[in-house]
C-alpha positions in Angstrom: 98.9 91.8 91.0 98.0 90.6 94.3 97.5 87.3 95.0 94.8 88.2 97.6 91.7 90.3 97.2 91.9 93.2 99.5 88.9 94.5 100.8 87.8 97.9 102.1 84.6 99.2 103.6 83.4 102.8 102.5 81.6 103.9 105.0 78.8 106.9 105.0 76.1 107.6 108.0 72.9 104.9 107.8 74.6 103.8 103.5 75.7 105.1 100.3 72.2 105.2 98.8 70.7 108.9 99.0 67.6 107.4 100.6 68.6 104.8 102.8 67.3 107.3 105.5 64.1 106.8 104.6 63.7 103.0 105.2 62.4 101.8 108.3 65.3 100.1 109.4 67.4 103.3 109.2 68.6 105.3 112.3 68.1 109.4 110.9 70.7 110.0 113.6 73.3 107.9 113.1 75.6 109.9 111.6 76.2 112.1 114.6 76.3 108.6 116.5 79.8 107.4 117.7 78.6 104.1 119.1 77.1 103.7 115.2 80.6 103.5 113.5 82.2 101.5 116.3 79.6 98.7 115.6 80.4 99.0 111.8 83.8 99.1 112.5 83.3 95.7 114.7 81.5 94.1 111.6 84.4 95.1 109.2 86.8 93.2 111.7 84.8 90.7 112.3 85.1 90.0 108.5 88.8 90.3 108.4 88.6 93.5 106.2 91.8 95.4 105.1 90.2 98.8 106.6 87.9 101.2 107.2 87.2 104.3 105.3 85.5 107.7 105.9 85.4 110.6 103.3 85.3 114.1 104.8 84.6 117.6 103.4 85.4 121.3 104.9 81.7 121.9 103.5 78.2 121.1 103.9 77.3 118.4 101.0 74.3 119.1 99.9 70.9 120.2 101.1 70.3 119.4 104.8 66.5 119.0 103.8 67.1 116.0 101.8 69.5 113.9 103.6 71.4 113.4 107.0 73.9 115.9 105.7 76.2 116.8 108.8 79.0 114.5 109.8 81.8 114.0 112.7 85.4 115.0 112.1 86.6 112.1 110.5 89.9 111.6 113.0 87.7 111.7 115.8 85.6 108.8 115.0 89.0 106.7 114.1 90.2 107.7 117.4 86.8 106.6 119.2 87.2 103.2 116.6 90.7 102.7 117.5 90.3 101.6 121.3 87.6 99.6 120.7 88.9 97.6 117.3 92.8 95.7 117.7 93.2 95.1 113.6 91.0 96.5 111.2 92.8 99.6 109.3 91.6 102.8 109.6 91.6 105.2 107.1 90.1 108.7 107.2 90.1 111.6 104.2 91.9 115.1 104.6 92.1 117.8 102.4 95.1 119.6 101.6 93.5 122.5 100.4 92.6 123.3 103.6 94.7 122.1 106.1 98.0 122.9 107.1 100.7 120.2 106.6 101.6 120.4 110.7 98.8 120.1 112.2 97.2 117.3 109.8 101.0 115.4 110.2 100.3 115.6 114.0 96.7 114.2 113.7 97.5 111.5 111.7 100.9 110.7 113.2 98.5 110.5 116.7 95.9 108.1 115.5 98.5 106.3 114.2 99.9 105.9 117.6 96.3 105.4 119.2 95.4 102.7 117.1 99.3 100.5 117.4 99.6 101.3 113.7 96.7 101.4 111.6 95.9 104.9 110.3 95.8 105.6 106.6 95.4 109.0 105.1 92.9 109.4 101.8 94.2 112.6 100.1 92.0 114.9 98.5 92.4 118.0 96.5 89.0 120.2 97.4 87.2 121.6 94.5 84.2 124.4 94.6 83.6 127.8 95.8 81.1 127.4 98.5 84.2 124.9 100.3 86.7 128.2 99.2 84.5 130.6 101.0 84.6 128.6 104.6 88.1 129.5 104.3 88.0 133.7 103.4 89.0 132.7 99.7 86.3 133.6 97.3 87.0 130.6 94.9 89.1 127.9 94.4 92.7 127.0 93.0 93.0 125.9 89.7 92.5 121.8 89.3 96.7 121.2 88.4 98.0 123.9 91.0 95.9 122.4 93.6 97.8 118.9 92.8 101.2 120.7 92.7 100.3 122.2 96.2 99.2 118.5 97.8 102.2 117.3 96.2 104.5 119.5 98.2 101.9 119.0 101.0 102.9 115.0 101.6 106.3 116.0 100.7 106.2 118.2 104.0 103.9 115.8 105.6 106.5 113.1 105.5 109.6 114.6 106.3 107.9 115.8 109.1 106.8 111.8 110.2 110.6 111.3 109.6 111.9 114.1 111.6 112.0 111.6 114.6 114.9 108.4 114.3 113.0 105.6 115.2 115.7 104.9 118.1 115.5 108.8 118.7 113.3 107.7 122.3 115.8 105.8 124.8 113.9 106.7 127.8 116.9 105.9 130.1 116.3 106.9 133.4 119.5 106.2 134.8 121.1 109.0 132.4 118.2 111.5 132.6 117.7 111.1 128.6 114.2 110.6 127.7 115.4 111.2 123.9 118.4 111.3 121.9 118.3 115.2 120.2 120.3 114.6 117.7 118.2 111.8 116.2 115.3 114.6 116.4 116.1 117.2 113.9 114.3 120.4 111.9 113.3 119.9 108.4 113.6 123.3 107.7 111.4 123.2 104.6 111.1 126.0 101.9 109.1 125.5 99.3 106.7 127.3 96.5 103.6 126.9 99.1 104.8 125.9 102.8 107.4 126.8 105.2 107.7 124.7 107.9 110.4 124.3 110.2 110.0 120.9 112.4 110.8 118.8 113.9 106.7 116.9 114.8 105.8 116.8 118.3 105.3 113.4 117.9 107.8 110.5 117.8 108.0 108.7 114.2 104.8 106.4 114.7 103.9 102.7 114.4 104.0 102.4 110.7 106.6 105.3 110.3 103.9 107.0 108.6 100.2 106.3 107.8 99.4 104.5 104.9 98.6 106.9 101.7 95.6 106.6 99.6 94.8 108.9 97.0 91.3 108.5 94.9 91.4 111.1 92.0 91.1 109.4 88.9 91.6 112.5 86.3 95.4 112.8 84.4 96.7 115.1 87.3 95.4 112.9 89.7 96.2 109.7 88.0 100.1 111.4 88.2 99.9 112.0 91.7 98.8 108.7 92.4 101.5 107.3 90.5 104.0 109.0 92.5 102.9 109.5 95.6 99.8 106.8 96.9 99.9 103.6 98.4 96.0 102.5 97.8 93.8 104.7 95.4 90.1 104.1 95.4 88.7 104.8 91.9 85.4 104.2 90.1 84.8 102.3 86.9 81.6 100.9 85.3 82.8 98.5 83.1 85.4 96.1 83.6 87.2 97.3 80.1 87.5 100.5 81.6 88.7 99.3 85.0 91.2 97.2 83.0 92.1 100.4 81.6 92.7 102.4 83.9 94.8 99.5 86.2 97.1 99.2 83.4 97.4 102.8 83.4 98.5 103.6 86.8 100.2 100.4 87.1 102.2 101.5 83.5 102.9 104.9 85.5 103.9 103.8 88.7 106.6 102.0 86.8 108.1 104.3 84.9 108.6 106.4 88.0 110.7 103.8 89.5 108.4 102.4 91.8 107.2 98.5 92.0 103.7 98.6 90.6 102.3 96.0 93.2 102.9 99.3 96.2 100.1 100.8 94.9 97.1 98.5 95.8 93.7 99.8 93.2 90.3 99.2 94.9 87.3 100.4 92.5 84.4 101.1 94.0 81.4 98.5 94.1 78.1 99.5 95.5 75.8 95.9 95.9 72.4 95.4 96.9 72.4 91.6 98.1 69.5 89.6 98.7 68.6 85.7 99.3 67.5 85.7 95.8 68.2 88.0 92.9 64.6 88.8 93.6 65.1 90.1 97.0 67.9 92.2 95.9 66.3 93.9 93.0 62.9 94.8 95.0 65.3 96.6 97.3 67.0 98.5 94.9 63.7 99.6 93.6 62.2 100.6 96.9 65.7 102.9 97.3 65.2 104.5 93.7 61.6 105.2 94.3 62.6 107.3 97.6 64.8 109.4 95.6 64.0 112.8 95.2 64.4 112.9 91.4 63.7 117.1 91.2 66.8 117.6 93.9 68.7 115.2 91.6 67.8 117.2 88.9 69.1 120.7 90.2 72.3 118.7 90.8 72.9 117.0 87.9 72.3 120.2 86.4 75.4 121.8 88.6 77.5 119.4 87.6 76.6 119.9 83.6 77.2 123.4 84.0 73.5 124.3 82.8 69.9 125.6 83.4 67.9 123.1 85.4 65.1 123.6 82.7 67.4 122.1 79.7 67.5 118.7 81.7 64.2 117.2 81.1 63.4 113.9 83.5 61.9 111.6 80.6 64.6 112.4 77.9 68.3 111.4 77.5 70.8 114.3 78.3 70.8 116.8 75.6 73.4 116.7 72.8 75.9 119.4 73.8 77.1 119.1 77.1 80.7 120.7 78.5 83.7 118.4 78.4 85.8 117.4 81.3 88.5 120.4 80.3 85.9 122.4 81.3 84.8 121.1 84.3 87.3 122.2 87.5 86.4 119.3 90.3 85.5 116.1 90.1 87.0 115.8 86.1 87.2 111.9 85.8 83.4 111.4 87.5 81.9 113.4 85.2 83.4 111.8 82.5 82.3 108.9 84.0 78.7 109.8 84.5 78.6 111.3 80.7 79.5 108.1 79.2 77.3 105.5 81.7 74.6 107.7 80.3 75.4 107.6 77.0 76.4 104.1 76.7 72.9 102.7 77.9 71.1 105.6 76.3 69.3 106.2 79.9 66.7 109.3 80.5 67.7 111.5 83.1 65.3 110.3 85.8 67.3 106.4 84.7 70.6 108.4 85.3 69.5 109.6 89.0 68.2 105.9 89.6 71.7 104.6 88.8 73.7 107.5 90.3 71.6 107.4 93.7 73.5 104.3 95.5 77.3 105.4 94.4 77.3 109.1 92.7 79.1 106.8 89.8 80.7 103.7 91.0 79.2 100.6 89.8 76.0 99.5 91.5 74.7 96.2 91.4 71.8 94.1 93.1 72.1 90.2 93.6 72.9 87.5 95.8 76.0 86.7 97.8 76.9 84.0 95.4 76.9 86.6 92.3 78.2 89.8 94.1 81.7 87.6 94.9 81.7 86.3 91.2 81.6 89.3 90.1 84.2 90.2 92.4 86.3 87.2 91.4 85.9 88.2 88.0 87.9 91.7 87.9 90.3 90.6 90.5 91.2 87.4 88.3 91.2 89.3 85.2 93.6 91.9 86.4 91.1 94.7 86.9 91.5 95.2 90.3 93.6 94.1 93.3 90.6 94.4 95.7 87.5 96.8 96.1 86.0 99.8 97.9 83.4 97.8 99.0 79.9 100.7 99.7 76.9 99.1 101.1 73.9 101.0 100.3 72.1 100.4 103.2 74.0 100.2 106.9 74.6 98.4 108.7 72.6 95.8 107.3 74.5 96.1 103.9 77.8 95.6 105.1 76.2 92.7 107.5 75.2 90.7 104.6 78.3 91.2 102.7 80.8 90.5 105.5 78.1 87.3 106.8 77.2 86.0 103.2 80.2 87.1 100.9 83.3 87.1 102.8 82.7 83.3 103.2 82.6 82.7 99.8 85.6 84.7 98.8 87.2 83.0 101.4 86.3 79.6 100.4 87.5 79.7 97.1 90.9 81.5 98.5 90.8 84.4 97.5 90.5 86.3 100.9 92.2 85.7 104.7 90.1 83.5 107.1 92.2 85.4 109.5 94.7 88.5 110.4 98.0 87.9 109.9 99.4 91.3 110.3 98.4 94.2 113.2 99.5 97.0 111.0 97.4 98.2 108.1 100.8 98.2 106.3 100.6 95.1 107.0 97.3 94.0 105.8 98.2 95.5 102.3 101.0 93.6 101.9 103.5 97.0 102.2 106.7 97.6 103.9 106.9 100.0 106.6 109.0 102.9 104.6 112.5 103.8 105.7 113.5 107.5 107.3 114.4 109.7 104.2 116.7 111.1 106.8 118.6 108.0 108.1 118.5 106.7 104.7 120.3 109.9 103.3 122.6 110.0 106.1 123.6 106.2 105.5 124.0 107.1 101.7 126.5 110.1 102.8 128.6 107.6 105.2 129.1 105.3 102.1 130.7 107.8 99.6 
């Protein structure tokens, strides 16, 4: 377990809450607005947070008509962030279901460079049909072969970081040898879904290679987390479940070989903070009352796998509902969402209210004082070794949690007063990894 709280900001257009548009203090343009995320990125640093996250998908989320539903490439906006920002990580999500493993080694390998180090990549898996048909495929792979695919995908992804020495430059211009070549060699890889030859057109970068974070919480993905990620963000409602599943992946990690404390697990936490407890829960009302509960509805009723008209708003969900072996993206959420509602025996329009701030991870509204106990409280007891933190609102959300909770973590010393590291390796406590190559060529010399 840590002996810090790590601490990273999630980080979606005016907030996580469906209808934070809709308030009066919301920009309905800000996620097409650069100079928008470099002020939230400022905020983050000026809280000493771990990083900076964006999710991405090669699809259009949702209907337009509802919601700001277009976003910026996510690379892009941590390249714009990365100039103006000297330590907060920057992480952005990827796909390897539709990306190819050069290009997106390139990308990453250059905001890596850009930003002196602090690039993470979030890998996803991509689910759905309507994603599968942007790409001339009329649906998509099956949930475990799309796992087996991004498994060989970092596998290529990294040896091509690590086709470069890190003494490969010499830049002597005495000699006329800008770089050693034969400390820059092919990788020459042949494998079940990729060929690629190598080397990168980029020398091995800052951290050697971004940070990985991985945040599928279903078996496959639990597996692949265990193996392959550095960070996962996961969701949780309870905290016996987040105990759970930290034990879990923890338990897996180990018995892959691997130190459990490399892989840093950062649940999701969505809180609504006001002065008072008051203040906080009037807000989280005002947000549930701006839903649109009959969109919600139709996509609840997506995700169930049934007529819209079998989901009644006033009644609990019905009896027979598909279980996650049935269910080909997004398993372990609606799992998640299944239970929450049968747990607390909530009526559909309840369920919208609760999913409408963090499509499942755990929202709460109070004040500064009991958002970081309750942070305190799963990081003590093992539950988590930081959290995704999601303000509903932005950028006042993350304002008042960087302003009014970030003091008090820090005051009872559970979070840095200041940066110690300039890599986000660094920040999450994790060695910069050694070139497979050199390493393997060291190993030969000794036999």
């Amino acid at each position: 377990m840590s002996s810090h709280l790590h601490l990273n900001a999630f980080l979606m257009s005016v907030g996580h809450h469906e209808a934070a548009w809709r308030l009066p203090e919301s920009d309905p343009h800000a996620h097409i607005d650069i100079d928008h995320f470099v002020r939230l990125a400022k905020i983050a640093e000026r809280g000493k947070l771990d990083s900076i996250f964006f999710a991405d998908s090669p699809v259009l989320m949702g209907d337009p008509g509802r919601r700001p539903g277009g976003k910026l490439e996510p690379t892009v906006i941590l390249t714009a962030v990365a100039v103006q920002t000297s330590r907060i990580g920057l992480i952005a999500t990827a796909s390897t279901s539709y990306n190819d493993p050069y290009n997106l080694a390139r990308r990453f390998a250059s905001v890596d460079w850009v930003s002196n180090g602090r690039a993470g990549w979030n890998i996803v898996t991509t689910a759905g049909a309507d994603a599968a048909r942007n790409f001339g495929l009329d649906d998509t792979p099956d949930h475990r072969l799309r796992y087996e695919k991004a498994a060989e995908f970092v596998e290529v992804s990294t040896k091509l970081w690590d086709s470069w020495a890190d003494d490969a430059v010499v830049a002597d211009k005495e000699l006329g040898i800008h770089a050693d070549a034969d400390k820059v060699r092919k990788i020459d890889h042949r494998g079940e879904f990729f060929k690629v030859e190598g080397p990168l057109n980029v020398p091995r970068s800052p951290q050697g290679y971004p940070l990985l974070v991985q945040a599928g919480s279903s078996e496959d993905g639990k597996e692949f987390a265990a193996r392959h990620a550095e960070a996962v963000f996961t969701a949780q409602q309870t905290i016996e479940d987040a105990l759970a599943f930290y034990a879990d992946l923890k338990g897996r990690a180990r018995a892959l070989g691997r130190d459990p404390d490399t892989i840093k697990i950062l649940p999701g936490i969505v809180p609504v903070i006001g002065d008072t407890e008051e203040q906080a829960r009037a807000l989280d009302a005002e947000l549930t009352r701006l839903i649109s509960p009959e969109y919600a509805r139709q996509q609840l009723a997506e995700r169930f796998r049934l007529p819209v008209d079998d989901l009644d708003l006033d009644s609990e969900l019905p009896d027979v509902l598909p279980t996650e072996d049935d269910i080909e993206g997004a398993k372990s959420r609606f799992t998640l969402i299944v239970n929450l509602a049968r747990r607390e025996r909530l009526t559909l329009r309840q369920l919208i209210g609760r999913l409408g701030g963090g499509r499942g991870h755990r929202t709460f509204a109070g004040t500064p004082v009991q958002v970081a106990d309750t942070i305190e409280d799963w990081f003590r007891r093992g539950a988590a070794d930081g959290f995704n933190i999601m303000p509903a609102v932005l950028p006042s959300g993350l304002e008042r949690f960087v302003d009014q909770v970030v003091p008090i973590l820090q005051q009872r010393g559970l979070f840095r007063t200041e940066y110690t590291e300039t890599t986000l390796r660094g920040h999450y406590g994790l060695a910069r990894p050694v070139n497979q190559f050199e390493a393997a060529d060291a190993l030969v010399g000794t036999l």
